[in-house]
Each structure stands twice: as C-alpha cells, then as structure tokens.
PALUMVO-499049 format. One line per 10 residues: number of its first residue (from 0); their letters; for each residue x, y, z of C-alpha. Coordinates in steps of 0.25 Angstrom, whole numbers, padded with zeros to 4 digits, always signed. Layout:
N
NUM) A) X Y Z  ... .
! end
This chain:
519
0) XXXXXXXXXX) +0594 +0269 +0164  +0592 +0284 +0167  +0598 +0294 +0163  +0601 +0302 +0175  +0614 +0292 +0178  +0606 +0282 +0184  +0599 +0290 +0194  +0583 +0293 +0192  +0582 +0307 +0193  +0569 +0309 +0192 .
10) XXXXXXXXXX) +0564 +0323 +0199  +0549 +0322 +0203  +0540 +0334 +0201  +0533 +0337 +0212  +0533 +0353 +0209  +0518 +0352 +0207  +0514 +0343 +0221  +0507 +0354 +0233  +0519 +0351 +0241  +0532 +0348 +0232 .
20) XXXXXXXXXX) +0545 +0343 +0239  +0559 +0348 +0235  +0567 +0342 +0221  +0569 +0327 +0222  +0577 +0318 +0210  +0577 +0304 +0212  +0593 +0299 +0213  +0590 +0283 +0212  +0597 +0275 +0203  +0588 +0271 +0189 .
30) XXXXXXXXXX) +0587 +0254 +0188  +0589 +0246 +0175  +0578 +0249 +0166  +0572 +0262 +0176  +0571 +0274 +0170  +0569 +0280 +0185  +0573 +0275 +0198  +0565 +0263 +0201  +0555 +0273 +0211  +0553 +0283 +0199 .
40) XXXXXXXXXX) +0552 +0274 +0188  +0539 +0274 +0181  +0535 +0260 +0184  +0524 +0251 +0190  +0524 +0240 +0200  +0541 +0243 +0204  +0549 +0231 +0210  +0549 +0235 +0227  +0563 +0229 +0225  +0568 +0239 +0217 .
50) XXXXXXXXXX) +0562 +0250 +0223  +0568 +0246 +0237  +0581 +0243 +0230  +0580 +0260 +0227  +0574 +0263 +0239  +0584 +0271 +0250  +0583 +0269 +0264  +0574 +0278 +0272  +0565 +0291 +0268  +0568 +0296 +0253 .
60) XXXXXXXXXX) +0561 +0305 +0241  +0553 +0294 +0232  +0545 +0305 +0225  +0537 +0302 +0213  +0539 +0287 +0215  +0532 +0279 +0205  +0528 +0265 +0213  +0515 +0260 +0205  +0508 +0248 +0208  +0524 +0244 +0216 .
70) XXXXXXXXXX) +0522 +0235 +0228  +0530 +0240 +0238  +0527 +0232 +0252  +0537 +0235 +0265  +0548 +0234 +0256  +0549 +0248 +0256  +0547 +0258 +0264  +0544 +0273 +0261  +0546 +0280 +0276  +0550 +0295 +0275 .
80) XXXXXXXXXX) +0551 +0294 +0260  +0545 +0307 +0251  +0537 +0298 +0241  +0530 +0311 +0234  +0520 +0310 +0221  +0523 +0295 +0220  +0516 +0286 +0211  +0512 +0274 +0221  +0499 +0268 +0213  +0495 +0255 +0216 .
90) XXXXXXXXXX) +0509 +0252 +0224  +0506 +0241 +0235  +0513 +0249 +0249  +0507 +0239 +0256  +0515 +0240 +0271  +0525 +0251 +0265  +0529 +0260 +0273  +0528 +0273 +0269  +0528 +0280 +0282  +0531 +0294 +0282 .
100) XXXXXXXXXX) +0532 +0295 +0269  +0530 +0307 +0261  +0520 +0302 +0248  +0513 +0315 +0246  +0506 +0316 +0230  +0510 +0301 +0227  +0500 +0293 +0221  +0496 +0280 +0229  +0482 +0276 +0223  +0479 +0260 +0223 .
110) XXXXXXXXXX) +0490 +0258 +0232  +0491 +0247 +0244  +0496 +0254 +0254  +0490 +0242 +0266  +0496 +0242 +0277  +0507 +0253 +0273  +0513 +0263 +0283  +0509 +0277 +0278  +0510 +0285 +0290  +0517 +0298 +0293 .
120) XXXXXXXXXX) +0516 +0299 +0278  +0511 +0311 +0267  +0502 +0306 +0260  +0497 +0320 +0254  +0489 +0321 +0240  +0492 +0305 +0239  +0484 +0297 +0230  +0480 +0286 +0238  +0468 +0283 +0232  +0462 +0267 +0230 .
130) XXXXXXXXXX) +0474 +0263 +0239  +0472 +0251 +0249  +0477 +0255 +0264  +0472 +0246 +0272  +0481 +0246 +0286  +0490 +0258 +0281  +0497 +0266 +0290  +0492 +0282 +0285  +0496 +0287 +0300  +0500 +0301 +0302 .
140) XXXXXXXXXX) +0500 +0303 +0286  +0496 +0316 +0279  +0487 +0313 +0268  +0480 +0325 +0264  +0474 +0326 +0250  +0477 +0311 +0250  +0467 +0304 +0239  +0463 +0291 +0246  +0449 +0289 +0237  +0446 +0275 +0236 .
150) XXXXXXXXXX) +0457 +0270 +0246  +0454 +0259 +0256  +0459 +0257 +0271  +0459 +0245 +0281  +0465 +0248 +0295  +0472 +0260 +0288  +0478 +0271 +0298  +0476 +0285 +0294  +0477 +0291 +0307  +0483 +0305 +0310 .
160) XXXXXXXXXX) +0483 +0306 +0295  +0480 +0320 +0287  +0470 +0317 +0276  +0466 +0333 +0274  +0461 +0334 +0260  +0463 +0319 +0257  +0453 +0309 +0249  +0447 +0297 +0254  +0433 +0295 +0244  +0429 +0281 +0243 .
170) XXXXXXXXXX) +0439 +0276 +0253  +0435 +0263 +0259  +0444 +0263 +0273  +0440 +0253 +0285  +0444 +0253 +0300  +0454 +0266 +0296  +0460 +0275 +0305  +0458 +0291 +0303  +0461 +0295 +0318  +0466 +0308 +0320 .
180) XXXXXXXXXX) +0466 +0310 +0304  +0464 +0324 +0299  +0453 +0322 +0286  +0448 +0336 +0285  +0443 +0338 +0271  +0445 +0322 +0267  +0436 +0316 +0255  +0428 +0304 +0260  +0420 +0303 +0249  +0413 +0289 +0247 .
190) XXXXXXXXXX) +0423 +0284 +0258  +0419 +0272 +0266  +0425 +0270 +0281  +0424 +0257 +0290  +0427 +0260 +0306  +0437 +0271 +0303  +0441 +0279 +0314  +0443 +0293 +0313  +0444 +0298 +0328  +0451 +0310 +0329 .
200) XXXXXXXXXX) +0450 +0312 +0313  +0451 +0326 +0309  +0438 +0326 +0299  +0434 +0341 +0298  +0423 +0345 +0287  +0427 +0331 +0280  +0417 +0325 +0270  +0413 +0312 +0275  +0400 +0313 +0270  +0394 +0298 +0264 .
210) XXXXXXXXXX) +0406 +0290 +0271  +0404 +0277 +0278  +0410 +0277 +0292  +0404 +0268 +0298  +0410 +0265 +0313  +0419 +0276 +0311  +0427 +0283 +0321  +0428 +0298 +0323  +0432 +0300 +0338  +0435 +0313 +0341 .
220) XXXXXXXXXX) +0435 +0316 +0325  +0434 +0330 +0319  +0422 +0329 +0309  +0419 +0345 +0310  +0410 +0351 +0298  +0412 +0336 +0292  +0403 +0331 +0281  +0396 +0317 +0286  +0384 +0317 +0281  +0378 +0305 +0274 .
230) XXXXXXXXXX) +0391 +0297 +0281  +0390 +0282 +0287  +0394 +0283 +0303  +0387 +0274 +0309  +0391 +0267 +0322  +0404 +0279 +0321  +0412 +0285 +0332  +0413 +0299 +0332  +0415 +0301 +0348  +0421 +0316 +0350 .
240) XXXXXXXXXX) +0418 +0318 +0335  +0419 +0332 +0331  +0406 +0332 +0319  +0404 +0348 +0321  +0396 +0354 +0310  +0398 +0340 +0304  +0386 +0334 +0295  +0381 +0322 +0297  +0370 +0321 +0288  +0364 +0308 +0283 .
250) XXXXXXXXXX) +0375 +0301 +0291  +0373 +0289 +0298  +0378 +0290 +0313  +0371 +0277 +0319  +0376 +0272 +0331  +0389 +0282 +0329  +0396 +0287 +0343  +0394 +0301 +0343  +0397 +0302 +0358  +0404 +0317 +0360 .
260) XXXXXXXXXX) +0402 +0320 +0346  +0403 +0335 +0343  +0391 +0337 +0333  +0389 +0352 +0334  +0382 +0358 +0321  +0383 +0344 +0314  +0372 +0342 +0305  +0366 +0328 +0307  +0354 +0326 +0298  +0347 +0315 +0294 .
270) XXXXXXXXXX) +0359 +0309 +0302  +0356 +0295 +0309  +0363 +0296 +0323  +0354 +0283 +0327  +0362 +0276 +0340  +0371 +0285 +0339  +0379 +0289 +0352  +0379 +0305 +0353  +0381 +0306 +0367  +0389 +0319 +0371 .
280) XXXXXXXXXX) +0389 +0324 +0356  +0387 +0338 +0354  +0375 +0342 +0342  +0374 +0355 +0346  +0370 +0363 +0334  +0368 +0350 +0324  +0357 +0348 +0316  +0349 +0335 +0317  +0336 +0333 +0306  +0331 +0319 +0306 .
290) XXXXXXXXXX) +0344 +0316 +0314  +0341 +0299 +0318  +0345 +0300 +0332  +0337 +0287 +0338  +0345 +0279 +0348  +0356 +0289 +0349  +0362 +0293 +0362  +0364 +0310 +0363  +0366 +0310 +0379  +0374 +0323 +0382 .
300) XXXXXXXXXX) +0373 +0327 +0370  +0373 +0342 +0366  +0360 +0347 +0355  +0361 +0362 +0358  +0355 +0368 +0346  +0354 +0355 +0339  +0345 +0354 +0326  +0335 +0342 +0328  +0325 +0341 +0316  +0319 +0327 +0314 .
310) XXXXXXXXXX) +0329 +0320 +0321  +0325 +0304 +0324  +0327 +0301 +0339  +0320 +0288 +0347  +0318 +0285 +0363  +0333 +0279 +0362  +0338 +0292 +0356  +0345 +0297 +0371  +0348 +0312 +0372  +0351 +0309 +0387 .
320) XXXXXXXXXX) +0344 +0314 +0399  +0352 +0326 +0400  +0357 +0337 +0389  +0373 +0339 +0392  +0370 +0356 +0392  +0360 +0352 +0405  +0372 +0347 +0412  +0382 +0358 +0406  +0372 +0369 +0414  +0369 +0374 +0399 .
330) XXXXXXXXXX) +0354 +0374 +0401  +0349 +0384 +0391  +0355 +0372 +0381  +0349 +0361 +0389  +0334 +0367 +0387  +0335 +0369 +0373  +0341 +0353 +0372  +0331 +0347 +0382  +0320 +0354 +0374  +0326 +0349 +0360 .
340) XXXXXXXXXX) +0326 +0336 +0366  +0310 +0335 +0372  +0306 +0340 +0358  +0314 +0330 +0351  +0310 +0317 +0361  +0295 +0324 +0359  +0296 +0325 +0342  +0301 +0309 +0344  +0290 +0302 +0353  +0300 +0301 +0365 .
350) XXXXXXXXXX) +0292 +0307 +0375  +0298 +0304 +0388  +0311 +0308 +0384  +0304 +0323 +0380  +0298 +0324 +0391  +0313 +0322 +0400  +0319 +0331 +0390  +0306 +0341 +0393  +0309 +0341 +0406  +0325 +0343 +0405 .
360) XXXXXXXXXX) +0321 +0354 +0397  +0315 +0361 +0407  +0324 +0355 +0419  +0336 +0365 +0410  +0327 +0377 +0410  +0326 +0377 +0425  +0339 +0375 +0425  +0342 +0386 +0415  +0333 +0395 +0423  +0341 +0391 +0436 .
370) XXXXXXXXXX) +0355 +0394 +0431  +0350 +0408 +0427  +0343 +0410 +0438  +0356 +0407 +0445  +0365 +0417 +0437  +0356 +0429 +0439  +0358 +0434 +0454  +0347 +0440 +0458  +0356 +0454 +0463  +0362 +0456 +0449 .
380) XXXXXXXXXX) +0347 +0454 +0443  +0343 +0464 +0455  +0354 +0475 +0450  +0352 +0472 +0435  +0338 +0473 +0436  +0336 +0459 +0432  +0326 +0455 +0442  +0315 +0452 +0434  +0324 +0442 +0427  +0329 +0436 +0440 .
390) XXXXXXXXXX) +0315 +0435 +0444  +0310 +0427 +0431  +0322 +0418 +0432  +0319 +0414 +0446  +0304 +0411 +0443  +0308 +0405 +0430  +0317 +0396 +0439  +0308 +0393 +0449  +0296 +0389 +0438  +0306 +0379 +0432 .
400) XXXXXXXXXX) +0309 +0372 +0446  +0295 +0370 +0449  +0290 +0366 +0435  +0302 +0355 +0438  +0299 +0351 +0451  +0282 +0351 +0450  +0281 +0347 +0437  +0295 +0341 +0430  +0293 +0351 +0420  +0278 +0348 +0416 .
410) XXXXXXXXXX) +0282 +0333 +0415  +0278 +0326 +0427  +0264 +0327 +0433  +0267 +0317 +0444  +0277 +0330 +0450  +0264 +0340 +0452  +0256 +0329 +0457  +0270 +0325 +0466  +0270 +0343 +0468  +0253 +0343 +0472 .
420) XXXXXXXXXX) +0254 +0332 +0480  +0267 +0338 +0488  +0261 +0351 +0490  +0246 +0344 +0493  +0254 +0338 +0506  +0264 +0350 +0509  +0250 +0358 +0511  +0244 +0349 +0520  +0255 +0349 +0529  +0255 +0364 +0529 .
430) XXXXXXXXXX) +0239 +0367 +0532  +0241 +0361 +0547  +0253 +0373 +0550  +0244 +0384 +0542  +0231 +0384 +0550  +0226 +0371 +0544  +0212 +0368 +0538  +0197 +0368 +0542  +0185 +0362 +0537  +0177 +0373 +0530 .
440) XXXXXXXXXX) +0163 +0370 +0539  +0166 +0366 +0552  +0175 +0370 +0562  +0184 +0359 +0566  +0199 +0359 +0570  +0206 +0365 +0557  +0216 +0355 +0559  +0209 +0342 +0561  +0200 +0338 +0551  +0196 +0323 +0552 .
450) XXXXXXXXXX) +0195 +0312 +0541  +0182 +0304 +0543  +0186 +0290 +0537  +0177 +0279 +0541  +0184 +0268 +0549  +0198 +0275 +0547  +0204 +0279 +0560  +0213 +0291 +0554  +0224 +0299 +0565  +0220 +0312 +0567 .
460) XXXXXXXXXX) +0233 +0317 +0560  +0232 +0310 +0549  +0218 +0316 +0547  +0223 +0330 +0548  +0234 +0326 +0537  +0223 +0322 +0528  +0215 +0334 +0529  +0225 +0344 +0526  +0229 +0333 +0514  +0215 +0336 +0510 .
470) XXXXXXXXXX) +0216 +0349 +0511  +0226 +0352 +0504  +0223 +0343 +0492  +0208 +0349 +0491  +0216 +0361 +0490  +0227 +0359 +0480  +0218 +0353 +0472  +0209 +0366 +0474  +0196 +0355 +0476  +0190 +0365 +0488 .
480) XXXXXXXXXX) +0180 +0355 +0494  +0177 +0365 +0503  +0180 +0356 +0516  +0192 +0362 +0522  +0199 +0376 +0521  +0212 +0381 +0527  +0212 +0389 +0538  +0218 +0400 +0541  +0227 +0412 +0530  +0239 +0402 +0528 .
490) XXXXXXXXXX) +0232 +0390 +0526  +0222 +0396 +0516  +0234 +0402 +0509  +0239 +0388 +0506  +0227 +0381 +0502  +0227 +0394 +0493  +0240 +0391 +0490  +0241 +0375 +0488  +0227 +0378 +0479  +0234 +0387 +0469 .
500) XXXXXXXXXX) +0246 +0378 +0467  +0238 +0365 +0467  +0229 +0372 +0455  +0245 +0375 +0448  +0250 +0361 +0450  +0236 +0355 +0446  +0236 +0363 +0433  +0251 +0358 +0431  +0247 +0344 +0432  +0240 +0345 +0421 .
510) XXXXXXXXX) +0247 +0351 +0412  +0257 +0341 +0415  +0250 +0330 +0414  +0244 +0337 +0400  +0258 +0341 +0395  +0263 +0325 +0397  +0251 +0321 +0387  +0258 +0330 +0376  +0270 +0324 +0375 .
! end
C-alpha cells in the first residue's frame, strides 16, 4: 500500500516543460500491490479494465501517466482530458478517442493510434515518431514541434492542423489530408507521399527538397520561397498555387497542373515541366536554363522578364497565339515577350511558329506607337514645344500600319504582289480622268489605242481597259518600252508617281522574299 493513506500522491514536475500548467497531485486511490495509482504506476502493458475502473467521467488531469505497450481500444475515452508528459510508448489507441485532449510533451513513439479520434487536440512537442496512423482523425489539432520521423499514414486527416516547426523525415503517408494545414518551417526529410492533398496548406519557405509527391495536390497552397528542388511532382495539382521565389530545381513536374500557378522569381533549372499544364501561370522574373518544356501548354501565360537559357521546347510546346499583356493593352510588355518567344521557336527549329510570333511582335509595336500617339494631343505638344516628338510618333505610326498592311511585317510576299497589283489597276482606272495616254509617234486619239489580235473581235472598251493596263504596268515596273507616254502635267505626274512606288515595292519583295529564306 502507499503511504500517503491510501491515495497516490504523486506531484508531476513539469517546472522544466515551455509552457508548465499549475500544481496537480494525484488523489486516486493505490490498488493491492500498486505503489501508485494504477495510471501512475510504473508499469508496462496495464489491464484496460483496471484502468477504466479508476477512470472518472468526463475531462480530468492525467498528467505524467505511464501507459507503455497498454492496449486501450474504445473502452476508454480521453476527451477534454489534460494528459501532459505522458509515457504512451507502444500503447495500441487504436479507435480511442482522444478528442480534444490536451497531450502536450508526452511521449507516444511506436503507438497504434489507427483509426483513433485526435482532433481538436494539442499535440505540441509530442513524440509521435514510428507511430501507425492510418485513418486517424488529427483535424483541427495543434502539433507544433511534433516529431513525426518514421511514422506512417493511410486515409489519415490532418486538415486545418498546426504543424509549425514539427518533424516528419522518413515518413511514409498515402492518400493523407493536409488541407488547409499551416506547415511553415516542417522537416520533410527523406519523406515519401502517395496522392496527398495539400490544397490550401500553408507551406511557406518549407524544405521539401528530394520528397516524392507524386499525384499530390497543392490547390491554392502557399509554397512562397519553398525549397523543392530535386522533388518528385509528377502528374501533381498545384492550381492557384502560390511557388513565389520557390525553387524547383532538379524537380520532376511531368504532366503536373500548374494552371493559375503564381511562379514569379521561382527558379526552375534543369526542371522537367514536360506536358505539363501552365496555362495562366505567372513566371514573370523566373529563371529557366535547360528547363524541358516540350508538350507543355503556357497559353496566357505571363514571362515578362523571364530568364530563358537552354530551355527544351518542341512543335507541341503551345505558348498560345496571344500573350495575355497584348490583351491587358500593356504593350511595351507584349513586344519584349513576342520577341522572346520568335527567338525561342527560332533557337528550336520551329519556324512557323517564329515567324507568327515575329509578326505579333511587331503587330504590339504598332499598337504601342498608336496608344502613344493617342495620349500626346497635338495642342499640349504645340504649347510644350514637343512638336518634333508629336511629329516622329505620327510617322513612326503610320510606318508601322503600312509595313502591316503591304508587307505582314516582311513576312508575306503574296501582300506586295496583292499591294502592286491593286495599285497597277487603281492607275489604270485613273489615267482616263487625268488626260489619259498617247502613243509616243503617231498621233492618234489619246484615248483609244486599239489591240491588233488576229481573229479576235475585241469591244472597243475593253481595248481601252487594256491599254491603260498596259500602261500602267510597263510603268510600275519602270520597263519604259518607249510606246506610250501620258499626256498632259497630271497624267505625267502619276506615271512619275506609280514608277517611284513600283521601284519601293519591287525592292520590298525582294527583301521579303529574301528575308523568308533565313529563317
């Protein structure tokens, strides 16, 4: 028997935990042969019986308890109960209920706590390491500091749970739930995940670098200034993700959703994004050296000031026919990413694709030019003295809508010949009003000219159409046979005219057509 009449006693020491709670002494009665109460006896492998039979209904202070290798089952339940610096190695808790319950500092490695109802609970500076947890209940819990090393999980449910600080190296957890967890500063070291989902998780400059994730899912995670580098992703969610300043390095991101991503100054070498889904991601300011990006779909997505070294793209690699800043009216944005992109496509073989980007390129500079154009009023550049620049953007303007409209930009040759051909006609219809032509010898009427074709019977109109067709051809195309001249100042001043510009858009066809056989 004890000798303290038959009651425990005994007065836990807690004055050296972080966060002590006031005096307790233990006032349960002492069994035959107990030096302590049956919980405070230093024993292993304790009767359940027994332990319910001292165990009083509802929340109450179990500080200190000693319950090694005991099998406690539903039988009892700990809900609301203050279980502090507790000695719980190797008990079997599987389905307990320890809701609520307050097991701060207590020592819980090699446990079976499957299926048990954790949630609610403080689970702060605990030693749960090597436990088995498959389907426990860890909602709402607080576990900061908590050493999880070496545990394992099945179906477990750790969401809206604190593990700031905790430990969870060389855990092996499959199909667990971290949503809405906050696991800033967690340990992942040598850690192994199957499918876990970690939507909404709280993950700020954590160290999950060399951990397999394989199918995770980080939904409108925060992995801010994360460490992922050498990590396992492939085929994961991370839809909304927050990745800013994050390194993925070395990681393995095939097939992963990335859709909305926010990626700003994330650091992504040697990373293999292969198939995977970045449309609407933001990468502005990341950096991307031998970055495998073939088969991956980045429609709408932002690159502003993106770092792209070496990166691997192929003719399924889809950047989208449109960069979002074109369409957000940002265009000094857009010509800097068209460019990127036609110099990227080029460095890769895709040809076509360079050449469309080329030309969006400078579709955005006209457009720039315009939207300047149109926020300098030509009175305040009048009273500022800025008429020189109001000048220079207007002709800047108008070089940029003709270069689109003759020449696509110096991509398509078939527009001069379409622009010759148009003004070749236009001319010929305008000779006629003008004073018309003459032959250069004789002296016939200026504005019939006849066509000799043997056995063809030709309308004297259409004949007249011909000839100044003629004309106007031999003139755009300065041959000068010598046959026909216009008559009269206006009609010479067009053939002047339609020569000069014939001689521009002959010298622009061939640069066209030369600058086509360099890409």
């Amino acid at each position: 028997m004890s000798d303290n009449g038959g009651m425990c006693g005994f007065e836990p020491d807690l004055s050296q935990l972080s966060h002590p709670p006031g005096d307790y002494c233990c006032c349960r009665p002492v069994p035959d042969g107990f030096s302590r109460c049956v919980w405070h006896e230093n024993k292993e492998n304790k009767d359940a019986s027994k332990l319910q039979k001292y165990r009083a209904d509802g929340p109450e202070v179990l500080d200190e308890i000693i319950l090694r290798g005991a099998t406690i089952g539903k039988g009892l339940e700990f809900e609301g109960c203050r279980i502090y610096a507790s000695d719980l190695t190797g008990a079997s808790l599987k389905g307990t209920n320890l809701r609520d319950s307050d097991l701060r500092y207590s020592n819980l490695s090699n446990a079976n706590l499957r299926n048990a109802d954790v949630s609610e609970s403080n689970l702060q500076e605990v030693n749960l390491s090597d436990t088995s947890l498959g389907g426990t209940d860890f909602e709402g819990s607080h576990m900061s500091a908590t050493d999880l090393t070496g545990s394992t999980a099945l179906k477990t449910d750790f969401s809206n749970t604190h593990f700031a600080g905790a430990v969870l190296d060389k855990v092996e957890y499959r199909v667990t739930d971290f949503t809405n967890s906050h696991m800033t500063g967690v340990s992942f070291e040598d850690a192994e995940f199957h499918k876990p989902i970690f939507s909404e998780a709280k993950l700020q400059s954590t160290n999950l670098s060399d951990v397999r994730l394989g199918a995770s899912n980080f939904t409108n995670a925060s992995l801010k200034d994360a460490n992922l580098s050498g990590c396992f992703l492939k085929s994961t969610t991370m839809n909304g993700t927050t990745l800013t300043g994050a390194n993925l390095s070395d990681a393995n991101c095939e097939e992963g959703n990335f859709k909305n991503a926010e990626l700003q100054n994330s650091r992504l070498e040697e990373t293999n994004l292969s198939e995977a889904n970045l449309n609407g991601a933001n990468l502005e300011g990341a950096f991307l050296l031998r970055t495998d990006l073939r088969g991956a779909e980045l429609t709408n997505t932002k690159i502003f000031e993106s770092v792209f070294e070496n990166i691997i793209t192929d003719s399924k690699t889809k950047f989208g026919e449109y960069v979002p800043y074109e369409e957000e009216g940002e265009y000094n944005k857009a010509v800097r990413v068209y460019r990127r992109l036609s110099d990227l496509k080029k460095e890769n073989g895709d040809v076509k694709n360079s050449q469309r980007y080329y030309i969006r390129h400078k579709e955005s500079r006209r457009k720039l030019a315009k939207k300047k154009f149109a926020e300098t009023s030509f009175l305040k550049s009048v009273s500022q003295d800025w008429g020189i620049h109001w000048t220079k953007l207007l002709l800047s303007s108008i070089q940029k809508i003709g270069s689109r409209w003759v020449m696509k930009h110096g991509e398509s040759p078939w527009r001069v010949i379409g622009t010759s051909l148009t003004i070749i006609v236009l001319c010929s219809f305008i000779y006629p009003f003008i004073g018309g032509i003459r032959p250069a010898i004789s002296s016939a009427d200026p504005h019939y000219l006849p066509i000799d074709i043997p056995f063809v019977d030709i309308p004297e109109g259409l004949q007249n159409a011909s000839v100044y067709a003629y004309f106007s051809l031999v003139t755009f195309t300065t041959l000068g046979y010598g046959d026909l001249q216009p008559a009269g100042f206006v009609s010479r001043t067009l053939a002047g005219l339609e020569a000069f510009v014939g001689g521009l858009l002959m010298a622009l066809l061939v640069f066209v057509l030369g600058r086509r056989t360099t890409w």
